[in-house]
C-alpha atoms as an extended CHARMM CRD file, in Angstrom:
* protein
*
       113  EXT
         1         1  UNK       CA            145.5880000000     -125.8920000000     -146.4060000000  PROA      1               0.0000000000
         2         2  UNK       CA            147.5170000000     -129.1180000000     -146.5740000000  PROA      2               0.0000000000
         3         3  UNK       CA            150.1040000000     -130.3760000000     -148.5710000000  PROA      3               0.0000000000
         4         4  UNK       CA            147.7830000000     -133.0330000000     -149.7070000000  PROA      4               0.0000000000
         5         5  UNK       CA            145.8950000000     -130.0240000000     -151.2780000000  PROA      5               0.0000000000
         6         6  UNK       CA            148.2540000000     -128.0440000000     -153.5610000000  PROA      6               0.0000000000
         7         7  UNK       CA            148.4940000000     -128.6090000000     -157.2620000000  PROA      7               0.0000000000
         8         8  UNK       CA            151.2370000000     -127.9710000000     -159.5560000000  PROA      8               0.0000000000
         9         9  UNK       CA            151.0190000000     -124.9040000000     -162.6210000000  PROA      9               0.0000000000
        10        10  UNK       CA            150.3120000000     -127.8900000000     -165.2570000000  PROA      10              0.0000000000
        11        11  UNK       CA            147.6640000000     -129.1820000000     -162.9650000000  PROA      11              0.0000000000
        12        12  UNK       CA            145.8220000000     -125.6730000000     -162.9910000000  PROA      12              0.0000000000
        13        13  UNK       CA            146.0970000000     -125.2560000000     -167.1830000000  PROA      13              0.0000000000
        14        14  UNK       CA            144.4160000000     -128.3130000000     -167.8520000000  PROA      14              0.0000000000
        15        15  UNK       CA            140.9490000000     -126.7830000000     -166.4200000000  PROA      15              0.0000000000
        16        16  UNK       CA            139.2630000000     -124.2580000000     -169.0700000000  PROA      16              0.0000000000
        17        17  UNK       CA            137.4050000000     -121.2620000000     -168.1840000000  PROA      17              0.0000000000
        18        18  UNK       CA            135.5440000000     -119.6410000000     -170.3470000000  PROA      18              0.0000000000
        19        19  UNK       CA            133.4300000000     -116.4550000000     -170.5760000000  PROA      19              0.0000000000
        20        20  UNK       CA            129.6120000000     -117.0750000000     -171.4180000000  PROA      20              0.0000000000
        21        21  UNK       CA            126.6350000000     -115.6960000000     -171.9880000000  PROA      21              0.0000000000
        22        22  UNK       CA            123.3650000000     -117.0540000000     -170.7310000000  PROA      22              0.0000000000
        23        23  UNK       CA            121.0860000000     -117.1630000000     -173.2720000000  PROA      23              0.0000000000
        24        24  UNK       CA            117.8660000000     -119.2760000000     -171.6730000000  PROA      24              0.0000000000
        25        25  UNK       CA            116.7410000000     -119.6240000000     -168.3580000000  PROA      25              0.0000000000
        26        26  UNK       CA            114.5170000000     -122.8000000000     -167.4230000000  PROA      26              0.0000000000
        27        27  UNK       CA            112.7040000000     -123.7850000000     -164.1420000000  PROA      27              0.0000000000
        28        28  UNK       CA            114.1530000000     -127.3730000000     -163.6460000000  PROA      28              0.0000000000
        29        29  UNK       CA            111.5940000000     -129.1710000000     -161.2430000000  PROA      29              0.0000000000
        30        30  UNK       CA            113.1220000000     -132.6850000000     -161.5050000000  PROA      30              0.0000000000
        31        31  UNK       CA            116.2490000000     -131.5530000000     -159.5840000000  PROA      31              0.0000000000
        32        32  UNK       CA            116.6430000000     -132.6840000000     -156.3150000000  PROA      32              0.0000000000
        33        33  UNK       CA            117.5930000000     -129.4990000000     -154.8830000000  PROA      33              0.0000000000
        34        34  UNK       CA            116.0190000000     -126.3830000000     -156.6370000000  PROA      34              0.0000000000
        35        35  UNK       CA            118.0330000000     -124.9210000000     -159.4580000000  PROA      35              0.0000000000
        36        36  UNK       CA            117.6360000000     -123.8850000000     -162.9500000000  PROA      36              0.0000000000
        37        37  UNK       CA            118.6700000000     -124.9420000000     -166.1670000000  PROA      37              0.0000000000
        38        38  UNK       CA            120.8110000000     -122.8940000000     -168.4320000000  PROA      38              0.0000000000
        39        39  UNK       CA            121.8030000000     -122.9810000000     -171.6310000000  PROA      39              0.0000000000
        40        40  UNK       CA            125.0750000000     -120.7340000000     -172.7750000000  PROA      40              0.0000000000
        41        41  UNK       CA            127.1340000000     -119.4700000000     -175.6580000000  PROA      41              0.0000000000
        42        42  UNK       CA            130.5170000000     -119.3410000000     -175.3160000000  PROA      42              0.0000000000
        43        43  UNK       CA            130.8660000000     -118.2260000000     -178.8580000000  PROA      43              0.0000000000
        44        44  UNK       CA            133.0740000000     -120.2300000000     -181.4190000000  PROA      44              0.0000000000
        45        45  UNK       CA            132.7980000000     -122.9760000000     -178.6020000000  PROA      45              0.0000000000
        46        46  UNK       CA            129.1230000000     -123.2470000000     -179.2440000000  PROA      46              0.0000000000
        47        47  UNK       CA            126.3670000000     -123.4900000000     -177.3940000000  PROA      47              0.0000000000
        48        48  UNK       CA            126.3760000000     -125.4680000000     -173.5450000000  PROA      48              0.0000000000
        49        49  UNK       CA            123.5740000000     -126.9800000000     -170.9370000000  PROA      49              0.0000000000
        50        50  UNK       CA            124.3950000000     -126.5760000000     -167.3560000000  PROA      50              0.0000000000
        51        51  UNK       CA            122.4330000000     -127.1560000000     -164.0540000000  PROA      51              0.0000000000
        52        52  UNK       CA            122.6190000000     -124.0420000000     -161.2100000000  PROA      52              0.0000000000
        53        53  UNK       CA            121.3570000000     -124.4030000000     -157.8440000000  PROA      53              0.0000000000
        54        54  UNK       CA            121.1650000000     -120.3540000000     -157.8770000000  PROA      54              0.0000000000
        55        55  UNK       CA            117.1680000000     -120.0070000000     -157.2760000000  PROA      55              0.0000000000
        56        56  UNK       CA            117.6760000000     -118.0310000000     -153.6330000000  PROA      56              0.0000000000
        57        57  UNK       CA            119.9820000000     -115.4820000000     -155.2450000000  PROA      57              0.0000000000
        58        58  UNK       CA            118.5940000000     -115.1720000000     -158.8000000000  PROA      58              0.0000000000
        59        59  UNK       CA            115.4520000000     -114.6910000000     -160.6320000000  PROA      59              0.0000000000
        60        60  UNK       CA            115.6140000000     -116.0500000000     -164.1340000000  PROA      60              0.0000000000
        61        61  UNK       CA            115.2810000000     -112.1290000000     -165.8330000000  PROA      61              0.0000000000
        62        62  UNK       CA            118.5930000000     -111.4500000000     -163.4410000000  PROA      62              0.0000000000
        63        63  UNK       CA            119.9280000000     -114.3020000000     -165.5610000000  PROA      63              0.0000000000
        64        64  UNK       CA            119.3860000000     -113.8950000000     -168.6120000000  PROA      64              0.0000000000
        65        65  UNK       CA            121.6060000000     -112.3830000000     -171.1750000000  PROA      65              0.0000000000
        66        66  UNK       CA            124.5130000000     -112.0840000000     -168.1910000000  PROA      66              0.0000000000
        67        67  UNK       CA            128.0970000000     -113.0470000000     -168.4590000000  PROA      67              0.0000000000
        68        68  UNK       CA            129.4340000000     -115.9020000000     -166.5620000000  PROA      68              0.0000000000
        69        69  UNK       CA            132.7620000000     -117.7390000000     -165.6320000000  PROA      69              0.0000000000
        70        70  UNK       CA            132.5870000000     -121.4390000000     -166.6110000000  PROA      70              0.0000000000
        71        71  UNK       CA            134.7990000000     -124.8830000000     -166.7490000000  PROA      71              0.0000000000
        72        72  UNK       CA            133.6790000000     -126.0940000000     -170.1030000000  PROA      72              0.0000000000
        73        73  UNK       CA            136.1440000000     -129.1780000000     -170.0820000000  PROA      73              0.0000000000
        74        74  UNK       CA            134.3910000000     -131.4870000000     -167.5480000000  PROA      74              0.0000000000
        75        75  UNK       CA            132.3820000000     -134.7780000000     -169.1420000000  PROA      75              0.0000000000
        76        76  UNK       CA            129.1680000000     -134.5130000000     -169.3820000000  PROA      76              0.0000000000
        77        77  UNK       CA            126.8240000000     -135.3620000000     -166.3040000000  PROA      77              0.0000000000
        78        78  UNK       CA            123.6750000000     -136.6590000000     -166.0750000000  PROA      78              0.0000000000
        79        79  UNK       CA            121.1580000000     -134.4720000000     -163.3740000000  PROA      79              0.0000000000
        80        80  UNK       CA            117.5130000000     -136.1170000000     -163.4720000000  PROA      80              0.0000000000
        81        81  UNK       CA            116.3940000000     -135.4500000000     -166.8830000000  PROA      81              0.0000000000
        82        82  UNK       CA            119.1800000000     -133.4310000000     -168.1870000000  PROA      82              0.0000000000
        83        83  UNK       CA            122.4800000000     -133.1040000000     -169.4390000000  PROA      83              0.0000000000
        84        84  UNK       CA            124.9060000000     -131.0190000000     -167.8290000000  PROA      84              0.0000000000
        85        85  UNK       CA            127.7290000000     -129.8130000000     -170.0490000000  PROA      85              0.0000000000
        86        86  UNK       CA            129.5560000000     -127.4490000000     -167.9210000000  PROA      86              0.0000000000
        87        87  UNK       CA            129.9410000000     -126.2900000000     -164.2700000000  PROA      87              0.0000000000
        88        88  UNK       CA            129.7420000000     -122.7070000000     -163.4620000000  PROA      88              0.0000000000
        89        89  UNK       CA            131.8270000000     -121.2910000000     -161.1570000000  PROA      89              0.0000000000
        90        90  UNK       CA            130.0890000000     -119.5890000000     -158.0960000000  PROA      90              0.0000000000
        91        91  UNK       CA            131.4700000000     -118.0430000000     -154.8640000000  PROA      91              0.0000000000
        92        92  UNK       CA            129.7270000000     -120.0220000000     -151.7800000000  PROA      92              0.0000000000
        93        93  UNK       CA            128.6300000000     -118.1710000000     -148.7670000000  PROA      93              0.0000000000
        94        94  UNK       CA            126.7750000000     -119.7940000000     -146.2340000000  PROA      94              0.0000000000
        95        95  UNK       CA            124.4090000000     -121.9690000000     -148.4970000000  PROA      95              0.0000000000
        96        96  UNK       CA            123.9920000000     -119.3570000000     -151.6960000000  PROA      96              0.0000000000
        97        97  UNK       CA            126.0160000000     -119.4150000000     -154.8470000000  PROA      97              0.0000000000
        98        98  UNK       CA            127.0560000000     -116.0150000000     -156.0540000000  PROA      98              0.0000000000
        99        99  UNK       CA            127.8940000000     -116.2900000000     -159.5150000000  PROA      99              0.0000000000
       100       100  UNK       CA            131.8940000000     -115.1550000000     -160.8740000000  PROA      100             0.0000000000
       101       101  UNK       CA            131.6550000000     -113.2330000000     -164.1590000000  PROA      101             0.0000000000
       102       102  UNK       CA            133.9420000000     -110.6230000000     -165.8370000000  PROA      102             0.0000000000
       103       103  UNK       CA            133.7860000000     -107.1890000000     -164.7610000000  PROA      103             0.0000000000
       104       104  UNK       CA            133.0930000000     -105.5660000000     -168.4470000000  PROA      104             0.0000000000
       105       105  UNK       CA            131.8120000000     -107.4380000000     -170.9090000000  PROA      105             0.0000000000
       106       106  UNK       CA            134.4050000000     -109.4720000000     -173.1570000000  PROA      106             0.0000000000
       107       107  UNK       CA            133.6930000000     -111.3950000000     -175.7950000000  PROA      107             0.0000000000
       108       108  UNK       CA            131.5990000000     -115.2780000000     -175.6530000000  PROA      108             0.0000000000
       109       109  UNK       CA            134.2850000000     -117.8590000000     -175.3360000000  PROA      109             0.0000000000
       110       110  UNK       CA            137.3790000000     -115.7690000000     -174.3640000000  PROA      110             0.0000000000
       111       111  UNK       CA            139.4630000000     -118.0510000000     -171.7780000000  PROA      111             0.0000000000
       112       112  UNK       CA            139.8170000000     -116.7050000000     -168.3360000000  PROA      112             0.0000000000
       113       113  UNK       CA            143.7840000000     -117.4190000000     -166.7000000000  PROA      113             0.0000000000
C-alpha cells in the first residue's frame, strides 16, 4: 500500500454499513455481466434495490432471507433497467464475490463499525 492510499478516521465514518436482510431475489437478464437483483430491508432505514454479480456462488434460495453487510450511503446508480440503491460488500477471490454478513443474526439496519 501507498501513501497515496490511506485515509484518515473521518474519511472511514462517512461510509455507512448497515446490516440487511434480503428479502427478494430476481434474475436480472439486462445486466451486462450476470447478476441478480435484490431488494433489502435494513429495517427503520426501509427498504433498498441493489445489483450483485453473485450468480457463480449463489442460487437465489441461498439468498433469500440472509443477512448481509451493505454501504447504504452511495447515490443511486443506474444498471440497464434498474436502480441500484446500495452496494454490498463482498470478499473477491479470483473472479467470485463471497458475500460479508454478521456472524449471528442482529437486527435489520444496525450499523456495522
Amino acid at each position: 500500500m501507498t501513501t497515496n492510499n490511506l485515509i484518515t478516521f473521518e474519511d472511514f465514518t462517512k461510509v455507512d454499513l448497515r446490516i440487511g436482510t434480503i428479502i427478494e431475489v430476481n434474475d436480472f437478464p439486462e445486466a451486462r455481466k450476470p447478476a441478480y437483483q435484490l431488494t433489502i430491508d435494513f429495517g427503520d432505514l426501509g427498504v433498498k434495490k441493489s445489483s450483485a454479480q453473485i450468480t457463480t456462488q449463489y442460487s437465489k434460495d441461498d439468498l433469500l432471507h440472509r443477512q448481509i453487510i451493505a454501504t447504504v450511503n452511495f447515490p443511486k446508480k443506474q444498471i440497464a433497467n434498474f436502480m441500484s440503491e446500495c452496494l454490498v460488500m463482498g470478499a473477491v477471490k479470483v473472479n467470485d464475490v463471497f458475500l460479508l454478513h454478521p456472524e449471528s443474526k442482529v437486527k435489520n439496519g444496525s450499523q456495522v463499525s
